[in-house]
N, C-alpha and C positions, 0 to 999 in steps of 0.2 A: 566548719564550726557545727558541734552538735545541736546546736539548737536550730539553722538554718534548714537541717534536716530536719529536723521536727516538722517545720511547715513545709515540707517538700512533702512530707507523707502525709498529710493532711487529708489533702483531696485524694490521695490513690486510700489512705483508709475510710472515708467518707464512701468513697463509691463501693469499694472494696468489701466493706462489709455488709454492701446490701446486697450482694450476689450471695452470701453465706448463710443472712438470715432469711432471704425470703421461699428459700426451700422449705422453711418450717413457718411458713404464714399459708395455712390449708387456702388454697382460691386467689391467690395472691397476681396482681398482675403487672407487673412495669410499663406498664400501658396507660391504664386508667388510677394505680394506688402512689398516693407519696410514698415519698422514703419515712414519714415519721409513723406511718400506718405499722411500720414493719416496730417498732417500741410498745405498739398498744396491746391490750390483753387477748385481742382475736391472734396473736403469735403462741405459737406452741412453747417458745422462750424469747421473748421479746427481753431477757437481759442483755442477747447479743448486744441487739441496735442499741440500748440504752447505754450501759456502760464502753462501748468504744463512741459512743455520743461524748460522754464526759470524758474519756480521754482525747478524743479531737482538742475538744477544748484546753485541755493541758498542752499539745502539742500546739499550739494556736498562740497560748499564754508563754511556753519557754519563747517562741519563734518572735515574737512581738520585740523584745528587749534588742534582738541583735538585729531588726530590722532597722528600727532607727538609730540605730549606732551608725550602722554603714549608712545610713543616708544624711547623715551629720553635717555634711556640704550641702542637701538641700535648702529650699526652700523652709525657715520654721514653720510656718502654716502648713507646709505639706508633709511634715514630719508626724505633725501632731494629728493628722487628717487619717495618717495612715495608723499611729500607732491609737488611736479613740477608734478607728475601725476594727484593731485587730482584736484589742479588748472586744466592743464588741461583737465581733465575732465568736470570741473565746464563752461570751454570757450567752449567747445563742446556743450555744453547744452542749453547754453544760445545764444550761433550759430544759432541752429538750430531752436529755438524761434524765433528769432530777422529776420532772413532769412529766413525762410520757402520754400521749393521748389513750382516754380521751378527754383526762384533766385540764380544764377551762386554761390554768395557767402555761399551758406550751402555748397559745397564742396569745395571748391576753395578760398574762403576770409583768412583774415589773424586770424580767431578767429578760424575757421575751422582748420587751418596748427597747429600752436597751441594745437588746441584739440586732434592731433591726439598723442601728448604725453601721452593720456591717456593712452594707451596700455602699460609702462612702468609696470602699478603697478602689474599686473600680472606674469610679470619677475623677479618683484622683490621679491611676495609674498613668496615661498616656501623656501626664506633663510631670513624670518622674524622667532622670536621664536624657534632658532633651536638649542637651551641647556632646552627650557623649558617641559620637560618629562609629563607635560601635555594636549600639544598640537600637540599631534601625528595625531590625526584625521584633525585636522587642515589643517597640511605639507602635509597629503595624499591627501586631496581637493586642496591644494595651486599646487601641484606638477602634480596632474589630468587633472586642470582646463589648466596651462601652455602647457600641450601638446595637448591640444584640443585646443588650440588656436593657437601652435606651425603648427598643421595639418591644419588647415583651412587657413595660409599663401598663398599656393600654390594655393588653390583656388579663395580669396578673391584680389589676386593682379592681375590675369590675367596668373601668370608663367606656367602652366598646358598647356594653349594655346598658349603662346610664344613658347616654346620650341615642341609643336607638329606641330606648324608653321615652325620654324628651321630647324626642321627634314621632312618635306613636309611631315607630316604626317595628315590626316582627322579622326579628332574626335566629327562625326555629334552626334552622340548618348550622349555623355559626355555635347555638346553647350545645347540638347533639356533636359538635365536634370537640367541643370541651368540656363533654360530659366522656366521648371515648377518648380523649388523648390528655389527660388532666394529670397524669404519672409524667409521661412526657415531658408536658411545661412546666411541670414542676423542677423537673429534673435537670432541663435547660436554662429553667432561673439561677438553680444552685450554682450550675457549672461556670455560670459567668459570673459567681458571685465570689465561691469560693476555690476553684481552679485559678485565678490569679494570686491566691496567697502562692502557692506552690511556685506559679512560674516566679513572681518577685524574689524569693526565696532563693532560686536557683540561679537566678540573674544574678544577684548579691554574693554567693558561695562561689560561681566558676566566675566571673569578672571581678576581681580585686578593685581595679580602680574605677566600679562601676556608682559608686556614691558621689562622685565628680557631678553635678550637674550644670 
């Protein structure tokens, strides 16, 4: 189904295109820069990242409809969990096109608040398919991917530093490790966020009787 393809290229165009534009972001580093760095006006053509930003989101929006079709024997709570994720996912994307940094509203507008429903689908992955004895490999990736995403909380909100705050505690070595590796984390939030659109996607395309749960 062409739309399941849609969300299978998802994630390889999301990664995909920041190897294309960051040759043209003069000083640019995968190291220490997000990927929304590569959209802002320090790129020599930040229309790359933007506009394949708003087409993720289109491929996000077709993929959405044929996801919960196949999963139409699930759970409804878990139908609806995935497809309010996918949307927002698809408003995140098309967010960060539309706004580009380093306008206030890529993080802060009402497409952005929104979008951060994405994270939802990854909660809810690992109790998708869970009578189908063919998708053991599956639940072990759904189930991996959650707790890498689960660990990286503490980091990506700040709480690490509240609470060493709290406690008058100084944690200079911990601030200078995620002042040089902050591309990185960033990029391992992503991948556990939106890398599971792709695999569900492809679970649903090559397993027919994969909407069984």
């Amino acid at each position: 189904m062409a739309s399941l393809n849609c969300g299978i290229a998802f994630p390889i165009v999301y990664f995909g295109v920041q190897l294309i534009a960051a040759p043209l972001y003069p000083g640019y580093s995968f190291l220490t820069d997000d990927a929304s760095t590569l959209g802002s006006d320090g790129s020599q053509f930040p229309e790359i990242f933007n506009v394949a930003s708003v087409l993720q989101g289109v491929f996000v929006l077709l993929a959405a409809p044929a996801v919960t079709m196949r999963l139409r024997s699930s759970s409804p709570w878990l139908v609806w969990v995935v497809l309010i994720s996918l949307v927002a996912g698809a408003a995140a994307c098309f967010n960060a096109g539309m706004y580009p940094l380093p306008d206030q509203r890529h993080v802060s507008g009402v497409l952005a608040g929104f979008g951060s429903l994405f994270v939802l689908l990854p909660l809810v992955l690992p109790f998708l398919f869970r009578s189908d004895s063919t998708a053991r490999r599956f639940r072990t990736y759904a189930w991996v991917n959650m707790a890498v995403m689960v660990s990286m909380i503490p980091i990506i909100s700040g709480l690490i530093q509240r609470v060493a705050g709290a406690w008058n505690v100084e944690i200079p070595r911990y601030q200078e490790f995620l002042n040089n590796t902050s591309g990185i984390i960033q990029r391992i939030t992503a991948a556990v966020i939106i890398i599971p659109v792709g695999v569900l996607c492809w679970r649903l395309l090559t397993s027919p009787t994969s909407e069984e749960t």
